[in-house]
C-alpha positions in Angstrom: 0.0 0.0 0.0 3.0 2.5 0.9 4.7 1.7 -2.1 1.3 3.3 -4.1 1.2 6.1 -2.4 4.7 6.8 -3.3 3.8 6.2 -6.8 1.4 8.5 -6.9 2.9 11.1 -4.9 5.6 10.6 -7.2 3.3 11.0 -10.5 1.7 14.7 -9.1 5.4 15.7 -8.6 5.9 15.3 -11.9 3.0 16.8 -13.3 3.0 19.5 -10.8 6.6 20.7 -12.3 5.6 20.2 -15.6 2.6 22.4 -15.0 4.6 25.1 -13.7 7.3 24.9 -16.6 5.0 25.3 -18.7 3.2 28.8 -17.3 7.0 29.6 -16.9 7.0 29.1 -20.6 3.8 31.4 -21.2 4.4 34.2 -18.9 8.3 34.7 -20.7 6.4 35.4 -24.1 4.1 37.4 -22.5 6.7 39.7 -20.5 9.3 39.0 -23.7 12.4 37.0 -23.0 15.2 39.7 -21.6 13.0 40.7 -19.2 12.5 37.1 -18.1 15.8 35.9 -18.3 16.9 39.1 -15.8 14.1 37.8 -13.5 15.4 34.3 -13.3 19.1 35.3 -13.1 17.9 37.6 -10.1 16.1 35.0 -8.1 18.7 32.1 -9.0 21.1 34.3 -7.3 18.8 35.0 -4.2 18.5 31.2 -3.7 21.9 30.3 -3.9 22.4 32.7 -1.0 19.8 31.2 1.0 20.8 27.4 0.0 24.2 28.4 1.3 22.8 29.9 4.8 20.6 26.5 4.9 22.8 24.5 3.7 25.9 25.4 6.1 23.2 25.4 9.1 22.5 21.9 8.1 26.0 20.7 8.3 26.4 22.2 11.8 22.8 21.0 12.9 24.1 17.3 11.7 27.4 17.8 13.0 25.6 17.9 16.8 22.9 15.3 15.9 25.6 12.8 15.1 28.4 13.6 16.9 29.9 10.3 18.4 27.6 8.1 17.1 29.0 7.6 13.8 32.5 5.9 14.3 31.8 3.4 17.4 34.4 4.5 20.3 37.9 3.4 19.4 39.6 0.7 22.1 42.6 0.1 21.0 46.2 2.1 20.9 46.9 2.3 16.9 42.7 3.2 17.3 43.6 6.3 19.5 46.4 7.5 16.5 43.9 6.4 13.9 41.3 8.5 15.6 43.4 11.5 15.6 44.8 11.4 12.1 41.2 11.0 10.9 40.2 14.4 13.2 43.0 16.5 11.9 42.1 14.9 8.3 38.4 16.3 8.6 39.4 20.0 10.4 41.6 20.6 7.3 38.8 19.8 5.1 36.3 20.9 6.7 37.8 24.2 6.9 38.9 24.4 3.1 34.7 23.3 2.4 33.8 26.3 4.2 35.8 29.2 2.7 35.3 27.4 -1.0 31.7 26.9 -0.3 30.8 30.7 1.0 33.2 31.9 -1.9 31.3 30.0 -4.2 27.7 31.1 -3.5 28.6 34.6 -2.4 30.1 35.1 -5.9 26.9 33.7 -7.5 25.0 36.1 -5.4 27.5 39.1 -5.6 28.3 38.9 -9.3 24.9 38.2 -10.7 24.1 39.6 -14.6 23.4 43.7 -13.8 22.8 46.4 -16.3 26.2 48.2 -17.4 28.4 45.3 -15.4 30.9 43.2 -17.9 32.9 40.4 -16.8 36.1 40.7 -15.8 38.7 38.7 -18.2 40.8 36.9 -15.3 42.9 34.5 -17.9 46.3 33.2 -15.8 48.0 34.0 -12.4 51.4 32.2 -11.7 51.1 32.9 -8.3 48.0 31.9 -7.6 48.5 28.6 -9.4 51.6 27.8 -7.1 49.6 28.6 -4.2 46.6 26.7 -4.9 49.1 23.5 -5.8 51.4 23.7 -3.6 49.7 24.2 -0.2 47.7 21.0 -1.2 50.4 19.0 -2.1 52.1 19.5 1.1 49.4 19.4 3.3 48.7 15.8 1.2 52.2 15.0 1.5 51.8 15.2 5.6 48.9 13.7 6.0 50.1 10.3 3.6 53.2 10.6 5.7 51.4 9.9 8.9 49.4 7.4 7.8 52.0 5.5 5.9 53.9 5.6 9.4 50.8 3.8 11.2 50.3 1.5 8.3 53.9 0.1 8.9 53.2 -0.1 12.9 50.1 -1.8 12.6 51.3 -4.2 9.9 55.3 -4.3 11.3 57.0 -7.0 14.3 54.5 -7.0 16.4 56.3 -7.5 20.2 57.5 -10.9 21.3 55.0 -11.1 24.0 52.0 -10.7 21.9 49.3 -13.4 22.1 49.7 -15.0 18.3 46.0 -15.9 17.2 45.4 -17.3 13.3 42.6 -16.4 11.8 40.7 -17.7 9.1 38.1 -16.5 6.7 35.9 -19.1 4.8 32.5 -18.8 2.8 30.7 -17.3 5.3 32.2 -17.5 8.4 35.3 -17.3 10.9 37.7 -19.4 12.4 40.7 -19.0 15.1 43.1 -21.2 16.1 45.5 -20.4 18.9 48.6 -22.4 19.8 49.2 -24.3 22.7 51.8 -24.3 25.8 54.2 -24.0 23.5 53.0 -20.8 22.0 54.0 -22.2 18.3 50.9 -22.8 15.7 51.8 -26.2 14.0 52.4 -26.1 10.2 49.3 -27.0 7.7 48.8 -28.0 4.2 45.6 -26.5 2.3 44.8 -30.5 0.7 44.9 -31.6 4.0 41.6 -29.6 5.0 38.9 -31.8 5.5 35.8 -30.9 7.9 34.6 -34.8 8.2 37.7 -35.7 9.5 37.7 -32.3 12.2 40.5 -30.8 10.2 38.7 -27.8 8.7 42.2 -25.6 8.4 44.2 -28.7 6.8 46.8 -28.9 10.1 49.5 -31.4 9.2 49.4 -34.1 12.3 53.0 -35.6 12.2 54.1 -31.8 13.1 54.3 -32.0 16.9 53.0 -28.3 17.2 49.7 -29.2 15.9 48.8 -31.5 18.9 48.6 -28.7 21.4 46.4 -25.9 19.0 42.7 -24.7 19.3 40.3 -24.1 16.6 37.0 -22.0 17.9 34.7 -21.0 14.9 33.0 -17.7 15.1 34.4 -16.3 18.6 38.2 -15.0 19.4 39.1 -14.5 22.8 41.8 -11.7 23.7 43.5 -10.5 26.6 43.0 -6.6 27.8 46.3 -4.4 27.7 48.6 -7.4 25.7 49.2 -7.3 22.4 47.7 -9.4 20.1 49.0 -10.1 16.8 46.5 -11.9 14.1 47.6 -13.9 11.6 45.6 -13.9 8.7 44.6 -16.1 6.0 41.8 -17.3 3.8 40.7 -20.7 2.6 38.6 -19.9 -0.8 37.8 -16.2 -2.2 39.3 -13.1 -0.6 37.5 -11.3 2.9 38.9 -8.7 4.6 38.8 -8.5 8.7 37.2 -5.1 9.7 37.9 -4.4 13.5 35.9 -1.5 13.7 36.1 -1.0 17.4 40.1 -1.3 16.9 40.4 0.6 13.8 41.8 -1.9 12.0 41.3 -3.8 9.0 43.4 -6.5 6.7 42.4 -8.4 3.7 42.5 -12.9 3.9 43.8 -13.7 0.8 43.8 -17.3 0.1 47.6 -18.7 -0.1 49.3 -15.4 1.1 49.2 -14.9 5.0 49.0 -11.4 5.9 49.4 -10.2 9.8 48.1 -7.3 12.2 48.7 -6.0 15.4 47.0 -3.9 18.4 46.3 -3.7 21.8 42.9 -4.1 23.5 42.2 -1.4 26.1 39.0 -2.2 27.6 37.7 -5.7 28.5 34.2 -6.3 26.8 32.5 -6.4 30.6 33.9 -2.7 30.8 32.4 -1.7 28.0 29.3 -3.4 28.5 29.1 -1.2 31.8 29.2 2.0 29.7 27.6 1.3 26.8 25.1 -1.5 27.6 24.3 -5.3 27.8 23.9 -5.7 24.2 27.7 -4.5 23.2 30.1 -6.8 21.5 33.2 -6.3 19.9 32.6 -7.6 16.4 34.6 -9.1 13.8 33.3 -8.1 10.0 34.0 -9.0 6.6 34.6 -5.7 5.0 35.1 -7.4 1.5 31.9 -8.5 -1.0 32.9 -12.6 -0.6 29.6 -13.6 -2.1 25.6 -14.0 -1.4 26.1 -14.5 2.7 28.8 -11.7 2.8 25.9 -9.6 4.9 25.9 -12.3 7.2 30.1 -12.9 7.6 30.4 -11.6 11.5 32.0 -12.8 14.8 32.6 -11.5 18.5 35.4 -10.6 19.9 35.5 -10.8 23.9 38.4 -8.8 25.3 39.4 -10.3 28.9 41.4 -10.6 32.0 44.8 -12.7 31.3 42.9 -15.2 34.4 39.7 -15.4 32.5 41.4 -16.1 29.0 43.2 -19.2 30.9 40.2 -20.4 32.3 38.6 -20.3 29.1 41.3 -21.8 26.5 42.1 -24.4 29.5 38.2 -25.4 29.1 39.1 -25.9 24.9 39.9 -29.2 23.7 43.1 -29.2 21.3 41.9 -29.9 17.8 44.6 -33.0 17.4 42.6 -34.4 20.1 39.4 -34.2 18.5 40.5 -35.4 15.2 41.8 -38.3 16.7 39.2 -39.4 19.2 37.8 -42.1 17.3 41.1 -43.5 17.3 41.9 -43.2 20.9 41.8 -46.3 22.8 39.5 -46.6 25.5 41.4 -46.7 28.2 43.7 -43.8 27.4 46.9 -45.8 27.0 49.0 -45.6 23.8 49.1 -42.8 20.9 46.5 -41.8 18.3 47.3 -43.2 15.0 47.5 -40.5 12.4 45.0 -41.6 10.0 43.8 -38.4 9.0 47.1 -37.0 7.7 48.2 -36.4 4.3 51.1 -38.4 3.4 52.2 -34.6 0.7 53.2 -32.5 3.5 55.7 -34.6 4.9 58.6 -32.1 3.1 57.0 -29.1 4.3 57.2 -30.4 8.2 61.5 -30.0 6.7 61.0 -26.4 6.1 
């Protein structure tokens, strides 16, 4: 029913405007066509004045509706630098979209067709032209500078105490794998992936660093004020992880690993104190990765170092449950390794 009404309201727009073009039309060959043309030119000018009054009123008015609810508040330490480069990136431009915008208009208004006024024949200006290139190249050149500087501190070493976590982007969803006691994430082959078998990232079992890892699918768990380096990969099409809360995002491109690094500043229970019940850190795919892309999310629940323990210790390795069908009963002996792929036997060499 809505969508009718729209249709119509829609259809006596249109005849409305065409009914008023066309007494435009009459009235200019009654009053003759100088005489209308002055007219126009006159009240075009008026209205670009007051579009510029309204329109620069509506950028402030907007300015205070939205003010801190469009970016979500930044919790990490490249998001506090982030933040700031993208607040001095918006003053500079803001401030050159005033002065051009009230130029612009006023000089519509001010230099409007007159009787007896003849353009002014303003062909070339050296100096001007430097001006006008140069102080934007610079200020460009600054601005690149800086974020070229975070770009290699996000994506450079992270420190050696950083909590390694792999992550893994598949048609449509998320998965993490985290190394065990040993803080090493065991080597895998992509022709070893194979979900009925639970080993949906292809780990290579004769490596002995794959019997202690954790896979978790849609839910990464970090620890507050440690740094925390992802590594990221991608096991069919390309995704992109968008940390929005962390500023941070980095494509999964399938047989290239690519890494990022950042600090959480605020555990999830902290922020669900100031911001309510129904926060979550998410995890987004910020690429187009097919029909489900919409759908691509996952949480991310920043926590104490002694509630992270509690909660990998609770995790069973994923060694373990590829092999529990092969586990004797009573515990005693070694899993065979069925599952594995005789192929990556020269990669465990590299």
């Amino acid at each position: 029913m809505s969508t009718t009404w729209i249709i119509v309201a829609l259809l006596l727009g249109f005849i409305i405007v065409f009914q008023i073009a066309k007494a435009s039309e009459y009235v200019s060959i009654l009053k003759g066509e100088e005489k209308t043309r002055k007219d126009n030119n006159r009240i075009n000018a008026f209205l670009l004045l007051v579009f510029l009054v309204v329109g620069l009123f509506g950028v402030w008015y907007c300015n205070e509706k939205l003010k801190g609810k469009i970016l979500p508040p930044e919790t990490s330490d490249h998001g506090e630098k982030i933040d700031t480069m993208i607040w001095i990136t918006l003053a500079i431009t803001f401030f050159v979209f005033v002065v051009t915008q009230i130029l612009l208009f006023w000089f519509s208004y001010k230099y409007q067709e007159r009787e007896g006024q003849k353009a002014y024949y303003y062909p070339h200006n050296n100096k001007l032209e430097v001006i006008w290139t140069v102080i934007p190249a610079i200020t460009l050149t600054v601005l690149v500078g800086f974020g070229l500087f975070y770009w290699f501190q996000i994506t450079g070493e992270a420190p050696k105490d950083a909590q390694v976590i792999e992550v893994t982007g598949s048609q449509f969803k998320w998965e993490f794998r985290y190394p065990g006691k040993d803080g090493k994430l065991g080597k895998k082959y992509y022709k070893n992936i194979n979900e009925e078998k639970s080993n949906p990232l292809g780990q290579i079992w004769e490596d002995p660093d794959n019997r202690d890892d954790k896979v978790v699918n849609g839910e990464v768990h970090v620890v507050v004020n440690k740094p925390v380096k992802f590594i990221i990969g991608s096991k069919d099409v390309i995704h992109d992880v968008g940390l929005a809360h962390f500023r941070l995002k980095m494509d999964a491109v399938p047989g290239m690993p690519t890494t990022m690094w950042f600090t959480p500043k605020y555990t999830t229970k902290e922020m669900r104190a100031k911001y309510g019940e129904n926060f979550n850190y998410e995890i987004s795919c910020d690429q187009m990765c097919g029909q489900g892309h919409y759908g691509m999310r996952g949480v991310i629940v920043v926590e104490t170092e002694a509630e992270h323990r509690v909660w990998l210790a609770q995790k069973q390795s994923q060694y373990d449950i590829a092999h529990a069908s092969s586990t004797p009963a009573n515990g005693s002996g070694s899993p065979a390794d069925s599952t594995s792929n005789s192929k990556p036997t020269a990669l465990l060499n590299k």
